[in-house]
Structure formats: C-alpha cells, structure tokens
N, C-alpha and C positions, 0 to 999 in steps of 0.2 A: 236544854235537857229534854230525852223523849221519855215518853211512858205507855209500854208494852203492855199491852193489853188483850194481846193473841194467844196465849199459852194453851189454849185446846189444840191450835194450828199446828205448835210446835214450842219448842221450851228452849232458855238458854242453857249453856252447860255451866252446872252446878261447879262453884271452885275445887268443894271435893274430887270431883269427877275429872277436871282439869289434871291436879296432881297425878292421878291415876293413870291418866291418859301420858302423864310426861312421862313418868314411870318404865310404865310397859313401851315406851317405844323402840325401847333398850332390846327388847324381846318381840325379834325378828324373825327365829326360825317357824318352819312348816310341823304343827303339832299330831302329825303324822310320819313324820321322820322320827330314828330310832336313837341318831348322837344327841350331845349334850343340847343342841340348841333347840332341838326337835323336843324332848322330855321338856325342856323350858316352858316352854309352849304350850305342850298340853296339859303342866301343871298350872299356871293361870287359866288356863280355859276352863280346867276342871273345877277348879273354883271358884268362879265367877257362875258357873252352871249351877253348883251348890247354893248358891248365894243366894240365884236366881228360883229356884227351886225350896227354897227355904222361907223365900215372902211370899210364896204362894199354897205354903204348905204341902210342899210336893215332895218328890224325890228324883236327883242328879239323873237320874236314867228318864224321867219322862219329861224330860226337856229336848222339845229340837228348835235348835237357834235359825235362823232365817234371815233374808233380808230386810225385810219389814214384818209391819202386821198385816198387810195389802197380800201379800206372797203366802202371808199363813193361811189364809181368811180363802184364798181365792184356790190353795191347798185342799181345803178342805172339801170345798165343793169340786172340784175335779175329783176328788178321791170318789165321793158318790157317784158321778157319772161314769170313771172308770168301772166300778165296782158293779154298776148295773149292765155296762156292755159287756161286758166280762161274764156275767150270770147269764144273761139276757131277762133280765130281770129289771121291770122297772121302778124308779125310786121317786118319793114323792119328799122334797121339803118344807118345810112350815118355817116362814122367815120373817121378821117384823117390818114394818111399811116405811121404818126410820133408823134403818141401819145403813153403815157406812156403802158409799157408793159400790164399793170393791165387791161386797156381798151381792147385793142387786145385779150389779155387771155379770157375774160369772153365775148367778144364775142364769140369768138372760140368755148367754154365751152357749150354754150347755143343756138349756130346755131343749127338749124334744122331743121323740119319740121313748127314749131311754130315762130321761129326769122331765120330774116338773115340780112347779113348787108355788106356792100361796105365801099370801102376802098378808100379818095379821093387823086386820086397822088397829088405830089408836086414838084417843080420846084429844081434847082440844090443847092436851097440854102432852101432848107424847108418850102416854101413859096408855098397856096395850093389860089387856086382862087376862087371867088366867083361862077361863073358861070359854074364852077366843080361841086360846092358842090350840087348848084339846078341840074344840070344835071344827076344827082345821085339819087333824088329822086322819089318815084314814089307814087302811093294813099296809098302803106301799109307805108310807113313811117312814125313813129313816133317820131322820136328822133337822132335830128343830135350835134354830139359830137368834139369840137375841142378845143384843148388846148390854151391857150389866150398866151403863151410863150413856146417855147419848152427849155426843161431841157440840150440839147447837145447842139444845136447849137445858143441858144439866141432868134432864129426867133419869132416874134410876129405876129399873125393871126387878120385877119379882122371878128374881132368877131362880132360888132357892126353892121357891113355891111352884115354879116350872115345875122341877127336878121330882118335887114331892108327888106333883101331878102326873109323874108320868111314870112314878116307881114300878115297875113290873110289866113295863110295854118294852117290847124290841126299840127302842129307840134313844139314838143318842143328842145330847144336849152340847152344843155350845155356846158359849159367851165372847163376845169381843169386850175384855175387860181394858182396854186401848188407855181408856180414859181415868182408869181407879186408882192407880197407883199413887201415894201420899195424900189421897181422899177419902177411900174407902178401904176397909178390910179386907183383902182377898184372901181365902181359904178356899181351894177347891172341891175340897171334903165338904165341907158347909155346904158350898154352892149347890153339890152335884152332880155337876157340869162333866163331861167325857174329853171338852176340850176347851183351852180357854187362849185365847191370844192376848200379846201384850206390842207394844214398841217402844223403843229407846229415846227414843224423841221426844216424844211427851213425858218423860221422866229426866229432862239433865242430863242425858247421856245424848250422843251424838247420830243423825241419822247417818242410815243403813244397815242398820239391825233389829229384829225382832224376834220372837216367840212363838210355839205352839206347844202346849201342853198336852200329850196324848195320856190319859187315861191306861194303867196298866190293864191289859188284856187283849186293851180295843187294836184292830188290825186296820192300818190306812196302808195305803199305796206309796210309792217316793214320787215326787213329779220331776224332779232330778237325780237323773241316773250316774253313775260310775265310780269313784272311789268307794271307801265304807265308811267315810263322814257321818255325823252325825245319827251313829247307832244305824250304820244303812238306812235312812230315810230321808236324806239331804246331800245328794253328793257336792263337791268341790272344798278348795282348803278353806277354811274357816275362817272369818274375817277376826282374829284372834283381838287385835286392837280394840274393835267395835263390841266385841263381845264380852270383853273386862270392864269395860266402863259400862256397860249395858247390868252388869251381876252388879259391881258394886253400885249404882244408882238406882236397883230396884231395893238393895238392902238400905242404905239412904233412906230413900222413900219407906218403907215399912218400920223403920226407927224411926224417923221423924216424922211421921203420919199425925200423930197428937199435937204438936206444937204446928206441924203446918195448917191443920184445917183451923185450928185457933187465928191465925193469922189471918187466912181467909176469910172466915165467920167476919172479923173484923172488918177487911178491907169492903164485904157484901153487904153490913150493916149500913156503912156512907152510900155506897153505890146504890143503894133501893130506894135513896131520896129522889133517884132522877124520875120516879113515879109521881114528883110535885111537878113535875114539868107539865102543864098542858099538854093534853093529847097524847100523853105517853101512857100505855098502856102494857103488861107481863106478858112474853110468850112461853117463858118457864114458870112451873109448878111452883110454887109457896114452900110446900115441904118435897122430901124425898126427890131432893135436888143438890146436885154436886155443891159444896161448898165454893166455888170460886167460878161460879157460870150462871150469867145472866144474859137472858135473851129479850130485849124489849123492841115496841113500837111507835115509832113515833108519827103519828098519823099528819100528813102531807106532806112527809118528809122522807126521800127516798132513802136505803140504806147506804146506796153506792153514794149518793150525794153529801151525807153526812160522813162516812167515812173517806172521802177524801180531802172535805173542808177540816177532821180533825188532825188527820195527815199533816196538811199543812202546818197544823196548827202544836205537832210535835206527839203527838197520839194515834199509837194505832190498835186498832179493832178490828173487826170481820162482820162481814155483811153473811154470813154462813159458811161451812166447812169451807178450807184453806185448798181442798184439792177441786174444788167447784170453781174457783176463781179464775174468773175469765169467762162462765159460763153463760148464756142468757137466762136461761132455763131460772126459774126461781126455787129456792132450797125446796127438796120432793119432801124435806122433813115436814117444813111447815104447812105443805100442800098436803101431807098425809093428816095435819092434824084439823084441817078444816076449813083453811083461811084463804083466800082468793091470789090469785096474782099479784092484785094491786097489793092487799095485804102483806103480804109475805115482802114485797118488795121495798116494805117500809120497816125492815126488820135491822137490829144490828145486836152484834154480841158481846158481851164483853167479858173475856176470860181470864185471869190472874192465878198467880202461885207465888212460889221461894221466890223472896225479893221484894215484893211488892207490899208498900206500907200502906195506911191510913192516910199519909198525907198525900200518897202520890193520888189514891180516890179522891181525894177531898178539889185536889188541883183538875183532874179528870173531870168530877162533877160539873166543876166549874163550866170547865171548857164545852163541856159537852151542853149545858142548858144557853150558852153565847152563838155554838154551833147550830143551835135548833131555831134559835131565834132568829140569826142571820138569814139561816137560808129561807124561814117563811115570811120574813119582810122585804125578799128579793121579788 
C-alpha cells in the first residue's frame, strides 16, 4: 500500500468528481454552436460557472475559466504591462517574496522600462505584514499580489487586512487562493480582493483547468485573442469536460469544507509528533496555518535524501513546490524566510486532504522517524 502525502502538489480525483466526469463525457458538442449539441454544452458550462462562482461568493459573469492557475496568475501581470505600454505609463507591483513561481517569473519577464515591482519580505515563518506591504507602494502602483495560503509552508496571509489597507488607493488586490479550497472560507467580498485565482487540481477535479475572478468593473486586457469565449476575455472553445468537474469540485469543496478540515486537524495532530524526532525542527507557523500542511526539518538530513528513502519505502512527500522539482536551486520560499541553503535543503513537506485517515499518519510517522534514523547512521 502507498500513502500520498503530496496533495499541495496536486490532488486525486474525488469519486464525486469521477461520476461527473463519466457523465459529461456524453456531452460532446462545441458550446458555442447554436444546434442541440452546442445548447448541451453551454448548458453544463453554465452551470459549472454558477457553481464555481457560488463558493467564492461571486457571480457567473465574473468568472473566466482558463487553463490553469499559472495562465491566470501570469494573465494578470501581462495585463499591467500591456496597460502601461499602452498608456506609456509606467506601473509598479508590490508582490510577496513567497509566492508561486509563475508570479515571480512573469514579473521578471516583463520588468522594465514600462513595469517594475518589489518583493514584500517575510518573517521566519512566511508570514509578510501589513505595513510592509503599504510601505512598498508608491503613486505608480497598480496591482498588489499575495497568495491567501502559501503551497510549502501552510502560512495564511492577511489578505482581508490588505484590502482594508488599501481602501481608497487606485489600487488593485489579488490573491492566489490556489490552495483554500475545502480549508478555508473563500468570499471575495470579505477578502476584497479585485482578483482572485483558483485551480482544479488542487481540489479533485482533474488538471488543465483553472480560474480568474475579475471584479466587476475592473477592465483587463485578453491575452488570447479570437472567438468571443469566455465573455471576450479568453478566446478558444472551452475545455467544457475540465470545466464541469472543476464547478462541481469547487462546490464539493465548499460543502464539505467543515468535515474536511476536521479530518485534517486530525490527521496534523499525529503528524506533529515527528517534532519528538531528534533534530527535527517546524518551518510552518503553529497557527494561521493550512490545516493539512506541514513543513519540517530535519537537521543532517537532506530533503531529497529522505524523500526518496520514503519513496522506496511506499510514501510520498515533497521536498518543496511540485513544479521546482528537478530544480537545484533551493525552495526561494524558505530562502525568503531566512534559512541558508544548507537549511532549506534539509526541509520536507507533508501535505494531505480527502482520503487521508489517522492511521495512514500514524503508519507515515512511523516510517518517517526509521527513515531519519537510517540515513544518519549511514
């Protein structure tokens, strides 16, 4: 038997979601065509938008569906830099030191002469403060970006406190809420937020689909041009499959949100014994931490070493985000939060959701303090 222990990385598909998925396969046509099979189409679409739009407390029209949340995220920032060549006007972002590669990249990509953007430190536990983030801004800023949960270390950001902080500034807010779905409450009215991304993958639905929530009023660019898909701001036909199980496994998730983090809490109470372990030491917060994500240390034991002695051993985990792997570079999360190379390299994660009991932790534990001792009596 194995036991998954990757679920920030990526999630399995919920059996709900399954059924759904066998369902709709039936419904074939283009939901931009006008005969019967076309209407089919853009009736489960439409509802799945609803759906979708409904656990985030939105509305069906300020949803545009995407390929991922990589596509949303990296939407976004092209839209400011389009917008500032366009003006000739240039624009400045305020982005946190420990968000998803994708965000960092496509700043990087599009800094220059037109965009530039600051990076807001964070504290030893991934935790970035409010009066950082204003202290960061200046009159070119248009657009401050912070993740509502980070994917390594669990940490949850005061996004709502952002928002309040910025009430009456030209400035727009978004959140890569990637990670919140059947953990935390999303309301984008609470939040604030002008834009908020999600993906299907990390919730039971299957990848190549994601989200971006645009705020009614707010004016972005399309970065794909041609048909009038997705409310003209997304052309091409719409991956109609990917995006039914993506509606119904966000509503999933927002029902089942109370019994899952129960679950969780559960399975996180056995897993924080591995802190008896000699040398092991928290790179996530104590509180105001995802229920189902821990980040530890085990000093003189590398991450990549332990995780593939657990491999063997029927257990898998992540040495850091799922799209770093393979990288040398050591997580910039844990390098934002303080910790050296070597540190960071001794890091491992362990994330769970739906599915995941108490015994499978209790078996994990196990394995995991056999693994630590193996390889430092090698």
């Amino acid at each position: 038997m194995r036991y998954y222990f990757d679920y920030n990385a990526t999630t399995p598909i919920h059996p709900e979601i399954e059924k759904v998925i066998k369902k709709t396969l039936r419904i074939w046509g283009n939901p931009s065509s006008i005969h019967q099979e076309g209407r089919q189409a853009f009736s489960v679409l439409a509802n799945a938008r609803e759906q979708a739009a409904t656990a985030i407390g939105a509305v069906p029209e300020d949803v545009v569906f995407t390929s991922s949340g990589s596509e949303a995220n990296t939407w976004l920032i092209y839209t400011m830099y389009r917008e500032a060549m366009r003006t000739k006007t240039p624009v400045h972002i305020v982005i946190s030191a420990v968000e998803h590669p994708c965000l960092l990249r496509a700043c990087e990509a599009y800094a220059g002469e037109w965009l530039s953007y600051s990076l807001v430190p964070v504290d030893s536990f991934g935790r970035l403060s409010v009066s950082d983030v204003l202290a960061l801004c200046t009159d070119q800023t248009k657009l401050v970006s912070v993740m509502l949960a980070n994917n390594e270390l669990g940490t949850i950001q005061p996004v709502s406190d952002i928002a309040k902080a910025l009430e009456g500034r030209p400035i727009w807010l978004h959140t890569d809420a990637t990670q919140a779905p059947g953990k935390l409450p999303i309301d984008v009215t609470h939040l604030g937020v002008h834009f908020l991304t999600l993906s299907a993958h990390k919730v039971y639905a299957p990848k190549g689909t994601g989200l971006l929530y645009v705020r009614p009023g707010v004016d972005i660019s399309p970065m794909i041009y041609g048909g009038g898909q997705e409310g003209r701001m997304r052309a091409g036909t719409e991956n109609t499959l990917g995006i039914v199980a993506f509606g119904h496994a966000l509503q999933l998730a927002a029902e089942s949100r109370p019994e899952w983090v129960a679950d969780c809490v559960a399975v996180g109470d056995i897993l924080s014994h591995a802190l008896e372990i000699p040398g092991c030491t928290m790179n996530s917060p104590v509180s105001d931490r995802l229920p189902n994500t821990l980040n530890l240390r085990f000093a003189g034991v590398t991450g990549a070493a332990l995780a593939m002695r657990l491999d063997l051993d029927g257990v898998s985990i992540s040495t850091g985000a799922a799209c770093s792997t393979g990288a040398i570079e050591p997580s910039h999360v844990l390098l934002a939060t303080g910790q050296t190379t070597a540190t960071a390299a001794e890091a491992i994660r362990l994330s769970w959701g739906w599915g995941t009991t108490p015994d499978h932790a209790r078996v994990v534990l196990d394995k995991l303090n056999i693994a630590v001792e193996g390889i430092r009596s090698c």
